[in-house]
C-alpha positions in Angstrom: 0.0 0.0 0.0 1.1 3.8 -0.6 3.2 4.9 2.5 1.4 8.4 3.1 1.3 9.4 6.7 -2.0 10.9 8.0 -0.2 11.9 11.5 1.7 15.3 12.1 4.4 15.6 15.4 2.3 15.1 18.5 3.2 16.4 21.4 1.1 14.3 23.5 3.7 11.5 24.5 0.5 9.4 26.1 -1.3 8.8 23.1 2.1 7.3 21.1 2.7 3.6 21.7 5.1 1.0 20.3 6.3 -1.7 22.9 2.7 -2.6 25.2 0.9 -3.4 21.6 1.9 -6.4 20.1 1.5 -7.1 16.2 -1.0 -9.3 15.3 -1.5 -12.0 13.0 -4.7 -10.8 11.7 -6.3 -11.0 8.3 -8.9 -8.6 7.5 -11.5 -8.8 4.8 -14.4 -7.0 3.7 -17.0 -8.9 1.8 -13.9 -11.8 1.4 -12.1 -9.0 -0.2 -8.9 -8.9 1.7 -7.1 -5.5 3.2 -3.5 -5.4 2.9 -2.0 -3.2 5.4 1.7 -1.2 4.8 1.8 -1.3 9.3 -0.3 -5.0 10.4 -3.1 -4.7 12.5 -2.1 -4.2 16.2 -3.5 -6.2 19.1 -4.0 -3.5 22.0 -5.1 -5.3 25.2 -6.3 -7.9 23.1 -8.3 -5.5 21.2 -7.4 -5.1 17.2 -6.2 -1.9 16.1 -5.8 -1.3 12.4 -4.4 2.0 11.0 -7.4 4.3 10.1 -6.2 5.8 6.8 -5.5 2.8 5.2 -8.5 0.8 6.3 -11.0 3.6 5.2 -9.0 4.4 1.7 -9.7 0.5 1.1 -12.9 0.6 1.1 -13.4 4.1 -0.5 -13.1 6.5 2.3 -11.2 9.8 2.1 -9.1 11.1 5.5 -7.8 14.3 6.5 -5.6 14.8 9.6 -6.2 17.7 11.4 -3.4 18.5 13.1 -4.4 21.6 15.9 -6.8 18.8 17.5 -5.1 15.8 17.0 -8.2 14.2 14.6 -8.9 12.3 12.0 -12.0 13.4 10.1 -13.0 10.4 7.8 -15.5 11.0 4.7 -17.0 7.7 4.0 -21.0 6.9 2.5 -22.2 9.9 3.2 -21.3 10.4 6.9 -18.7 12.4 8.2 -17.2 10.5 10.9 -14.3 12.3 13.9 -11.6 10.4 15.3 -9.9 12.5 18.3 -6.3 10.3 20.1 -7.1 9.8 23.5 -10.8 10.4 22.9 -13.9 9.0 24.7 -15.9 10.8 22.0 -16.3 9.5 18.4 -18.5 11.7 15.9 -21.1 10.9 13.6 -22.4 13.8 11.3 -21.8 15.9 14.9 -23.2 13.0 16.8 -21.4 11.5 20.1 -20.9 8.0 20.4 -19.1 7.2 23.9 -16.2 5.2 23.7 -16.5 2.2 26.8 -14.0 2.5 29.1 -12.9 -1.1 28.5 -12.1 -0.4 25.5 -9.2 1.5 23.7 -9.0 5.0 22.4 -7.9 5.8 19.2 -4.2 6.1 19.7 -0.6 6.4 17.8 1.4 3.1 17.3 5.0 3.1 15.4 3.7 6.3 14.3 0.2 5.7 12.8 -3.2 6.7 14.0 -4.9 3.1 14.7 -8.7 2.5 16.4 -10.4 -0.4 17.3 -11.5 -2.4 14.5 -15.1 -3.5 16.0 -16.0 1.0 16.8 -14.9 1.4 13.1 -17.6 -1.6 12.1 -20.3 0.1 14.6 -19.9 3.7 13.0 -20.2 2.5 9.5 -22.7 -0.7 9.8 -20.6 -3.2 8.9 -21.1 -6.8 10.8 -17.5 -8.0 12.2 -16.7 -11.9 12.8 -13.6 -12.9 14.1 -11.9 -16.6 13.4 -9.2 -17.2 16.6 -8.2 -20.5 14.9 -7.3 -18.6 11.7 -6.8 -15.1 12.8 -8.9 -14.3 10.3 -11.6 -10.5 10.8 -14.4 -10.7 8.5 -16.4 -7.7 7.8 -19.7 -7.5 5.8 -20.5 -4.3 3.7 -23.9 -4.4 2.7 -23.6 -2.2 0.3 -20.5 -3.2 -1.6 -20.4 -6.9 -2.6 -23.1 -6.8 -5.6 -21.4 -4.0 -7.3 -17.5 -5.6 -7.0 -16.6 -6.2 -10.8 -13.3 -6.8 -12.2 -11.6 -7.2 -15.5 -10.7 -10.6 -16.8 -7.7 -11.3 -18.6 -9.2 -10.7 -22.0 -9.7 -7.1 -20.7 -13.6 -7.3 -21.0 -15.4 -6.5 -18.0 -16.3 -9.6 -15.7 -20.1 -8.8 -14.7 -23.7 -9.8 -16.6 -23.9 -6.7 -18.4 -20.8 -6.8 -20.0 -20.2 -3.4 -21.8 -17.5 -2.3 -24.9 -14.4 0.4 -24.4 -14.7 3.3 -25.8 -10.7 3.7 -27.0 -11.5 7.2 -28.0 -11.9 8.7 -24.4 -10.0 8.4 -20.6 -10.8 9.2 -17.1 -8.2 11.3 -15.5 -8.3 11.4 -11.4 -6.5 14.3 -10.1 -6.1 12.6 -6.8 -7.8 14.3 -3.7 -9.2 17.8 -3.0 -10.0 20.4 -1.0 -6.8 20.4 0.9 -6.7 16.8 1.6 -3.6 14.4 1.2 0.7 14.5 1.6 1.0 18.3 3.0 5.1 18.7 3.2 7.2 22.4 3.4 3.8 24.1 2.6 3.7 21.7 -1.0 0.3 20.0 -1.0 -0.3 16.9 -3.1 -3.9 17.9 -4.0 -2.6 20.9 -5.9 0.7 18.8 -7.4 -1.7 15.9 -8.5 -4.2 18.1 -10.3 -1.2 20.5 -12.1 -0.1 17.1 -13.5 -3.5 16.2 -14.4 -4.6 18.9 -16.3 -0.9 18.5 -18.2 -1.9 15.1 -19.0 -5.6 16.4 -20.1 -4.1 18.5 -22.4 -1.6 16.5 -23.9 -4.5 13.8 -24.5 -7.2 16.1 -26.2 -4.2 17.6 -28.3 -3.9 13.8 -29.5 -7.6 13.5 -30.3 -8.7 11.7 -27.0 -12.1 12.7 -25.2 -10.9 13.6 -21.7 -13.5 12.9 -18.6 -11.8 14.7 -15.2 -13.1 13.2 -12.1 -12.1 17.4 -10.7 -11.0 20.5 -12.5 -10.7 22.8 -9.6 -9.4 22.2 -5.9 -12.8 20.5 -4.1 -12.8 17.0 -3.3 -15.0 13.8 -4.8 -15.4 10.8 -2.6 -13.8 7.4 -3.9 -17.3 6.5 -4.7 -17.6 9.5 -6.9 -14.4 8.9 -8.8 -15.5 5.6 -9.8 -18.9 6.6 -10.8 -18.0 9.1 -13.2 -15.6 6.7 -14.4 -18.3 3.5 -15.3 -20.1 6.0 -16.9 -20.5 5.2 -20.4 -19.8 7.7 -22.7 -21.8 8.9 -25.4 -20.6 5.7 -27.7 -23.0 3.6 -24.7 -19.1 2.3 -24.0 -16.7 3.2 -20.9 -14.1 5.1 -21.1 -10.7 2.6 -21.9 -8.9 3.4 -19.1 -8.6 5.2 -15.3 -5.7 7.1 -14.3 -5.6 8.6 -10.6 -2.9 10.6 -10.2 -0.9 11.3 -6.2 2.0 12.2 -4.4 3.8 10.5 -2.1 5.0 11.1 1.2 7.2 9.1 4.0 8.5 9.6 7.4 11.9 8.6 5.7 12.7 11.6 3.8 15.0 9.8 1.8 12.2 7.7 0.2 12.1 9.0 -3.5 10.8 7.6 -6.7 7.6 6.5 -8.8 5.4 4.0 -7.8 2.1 2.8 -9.8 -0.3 0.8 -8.4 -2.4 -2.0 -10.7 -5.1 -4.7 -10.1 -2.5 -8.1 -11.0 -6.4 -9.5 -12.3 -6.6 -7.1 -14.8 -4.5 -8.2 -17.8 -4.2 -4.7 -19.3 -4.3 -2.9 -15.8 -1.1 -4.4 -15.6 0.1 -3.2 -18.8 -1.5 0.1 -18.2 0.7 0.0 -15.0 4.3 -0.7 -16.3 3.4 1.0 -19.4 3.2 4.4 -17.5 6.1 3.9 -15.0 8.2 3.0 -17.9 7.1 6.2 -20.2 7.5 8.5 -16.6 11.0 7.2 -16.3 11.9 8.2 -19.7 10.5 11.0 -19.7 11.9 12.6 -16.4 14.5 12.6 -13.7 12.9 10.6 -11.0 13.7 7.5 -9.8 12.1 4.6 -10.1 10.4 2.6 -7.4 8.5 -0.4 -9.3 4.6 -1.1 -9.8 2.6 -2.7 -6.8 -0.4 -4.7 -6.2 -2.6 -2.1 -5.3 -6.2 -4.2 -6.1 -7.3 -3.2 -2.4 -7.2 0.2 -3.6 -11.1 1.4 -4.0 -10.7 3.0 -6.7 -8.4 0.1 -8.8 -10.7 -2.4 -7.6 -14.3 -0.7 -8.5 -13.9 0.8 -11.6 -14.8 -1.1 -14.4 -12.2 -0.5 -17.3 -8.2 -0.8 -16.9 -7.1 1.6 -13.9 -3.9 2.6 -11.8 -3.2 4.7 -9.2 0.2 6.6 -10.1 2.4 7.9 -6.8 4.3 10.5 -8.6 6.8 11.2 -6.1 7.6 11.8 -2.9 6.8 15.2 -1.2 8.4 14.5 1.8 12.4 13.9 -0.4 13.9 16.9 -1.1 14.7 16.4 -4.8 11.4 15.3 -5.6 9.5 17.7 -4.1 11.7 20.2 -6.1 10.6 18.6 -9.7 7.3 18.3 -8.9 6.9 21.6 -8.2 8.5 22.6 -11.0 7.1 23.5 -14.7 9.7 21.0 -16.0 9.1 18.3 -13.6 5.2 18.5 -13.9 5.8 18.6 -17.8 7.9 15.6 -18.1 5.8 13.6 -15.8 2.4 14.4 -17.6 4.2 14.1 -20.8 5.5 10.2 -19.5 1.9 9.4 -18.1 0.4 10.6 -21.5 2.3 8.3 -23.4 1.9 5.1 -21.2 -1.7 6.0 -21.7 -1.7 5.9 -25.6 0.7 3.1 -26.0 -1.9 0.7 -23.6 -5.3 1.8 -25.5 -3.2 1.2 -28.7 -2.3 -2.3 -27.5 -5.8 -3.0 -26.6 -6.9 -2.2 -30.1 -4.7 -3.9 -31.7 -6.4 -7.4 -29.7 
């Protein structure tokens, strides 16, 4: 998973832990779909803790970090759910719910904001089952388990009302919004992602593509969102070939650098899509490269219907790359590589 940190300094020495929580041997799944976590679960007093920001971005949540408080305010279907370290109080759309006091508080462990699995599940209406001869957490989302589709390896889309590609238009996800996401030296990866973005727009339309942007403008569109304007079919009655969400990086090792792209491995030309861009963005640029990744836990890799990615720049938090992205030249050659890795997939998947 992307190694973004949703945590600022905090002063507040009680609420960071390392050595009393041991690391669990927990799987987590929602709706058999499993959650891969960059930091495991935790078990807290033999309570599992899983780190908030990657749990909810699985499942298609969006979380800002608001540093003054020490919260995490978490968008996710419809509700806007508050998350304070060391709180009895959990929000709901401005509604209390009281944390027990046998149970833990949301708290900071090796450096990442975790909570108690089964208060997540309660806030959101999921069911949680736990398997102590496996280690296995099972959570059931009503909502997402009939509308889970995937691309076989043919590149058509696996579900009972299969629909075409249109290879004449792309979706385009300037990631996050509003002032959410990496925030290093006053650079904000919201503002990065969409100067690339509308680079990579341009380039496109110049080359005769119909370009859909999930955002033109700095406001932000749940994961949801992103993925229905992208299984939208276009005017053709097709979808749009592929899906392109576009981030920074950030890590509490600044000397972290490089591109990453994340893919669905299922997808046969979400792979390609994949090392067809980080190939193109090396070429094109200066940065580093830091290989493609599994990222089919990702909600927006996993629920849109055509090929999609999700491309981690750089890193904000490195020094060198923060310098290029912020740079005409940098932003350039990286819109220029994604641009190309773009038209060389839809090409390929004409050609089948």
């Amino acid at each position: 998973m992307k190694k973004k940190r949703i945590i600022a300094a905090v002063t507040a020495a009680a609420l960071t832990l390392s050595a009393p929580a041991a690391f669990a041997d927990v799987n987590i799944s929602v709706n058999g779909w499993p959650i891969y976590f960059e930091q495991p679960p935790v078990l807290y007093n033999e309570r599992t803790m899983v780190p908030i920001r990657e749990f909810f971005e699985a499942i298609g949540g969006t979380v800002v970090w608001i540093t003054e408080t020490n919260q995490a305010k978490v968008y996710f279907d419809g509700k806007e759910l508050l998350f304070t370290l060391g709180g009895r109080n959990l929000y709901v759309n401005g509604q209390p719910r009281v944390i027990p006091e046998d149970e833990p508080t949301p708290m900071l462990i090796d450096g990442k904001t975790v909570v108690h699995i089964r208060q997540i599940a309660d806030l959101i209406g999921y069911e949680v089952g736990w398997d102590a001869a496996t280690g296995a957490v099972t959570m059931n989302d009503p909502h997402m388990g009939a509308d889970m589709v995937h691309l076989d390896t043919s590149g058509t889309v696996d579900t009972t009302n299969t629909v075409a590609f249109d290879y004449g238009s792309v979706v385009i996800d300037p990631g996050n919004g509003g002032g959410t996401g990496a925030n290093y030296a006053g650079v904000t990866e919201d503002e990065i992602s969409l100067a690339i973005a509308m680079r990579v727009s341009d380039n496109l339309t110049a080359a005769g593509y119909n370009v859909i942007m999930t955002r033109e403008s700095d406001y932000q569109v749940s994961s949801q969102g992103r993925v229905d304007i992208a299984n939208r079919p276009t005017a053709s009655g097709a979808v749009p070939a592929v899906f392109v969400s576009i981030h920074c990086n950030s890590f509490d090792d600044t000397s972290a650098n490089g591109t990453q792209v994340y893919y669905d491995p299922d997808s046969m030309y979400g792979t390609i899509l994949a090392q067809n861009i980080y190939n193109e963005i090396l070429a094109h640029s200066d940065l580093q490269g830091a290989q493609v990744h599994d990222g089919s836990t990702l909600y927006v890799v996993r629920m849109t219907r055509q090929p999609a990615v999700r491309v981690e720049t750089a890193y904000l938090s490195n020094d060198s790359d923060r310098a290029y992205l912020v740079s005409a030249e940098g932003q350039s050659a990286v819109a220029e590589g994604i641009t190309a890795g773009i038209i060389r997939t839809v090409n390929q998947m004409m050609e089948e």
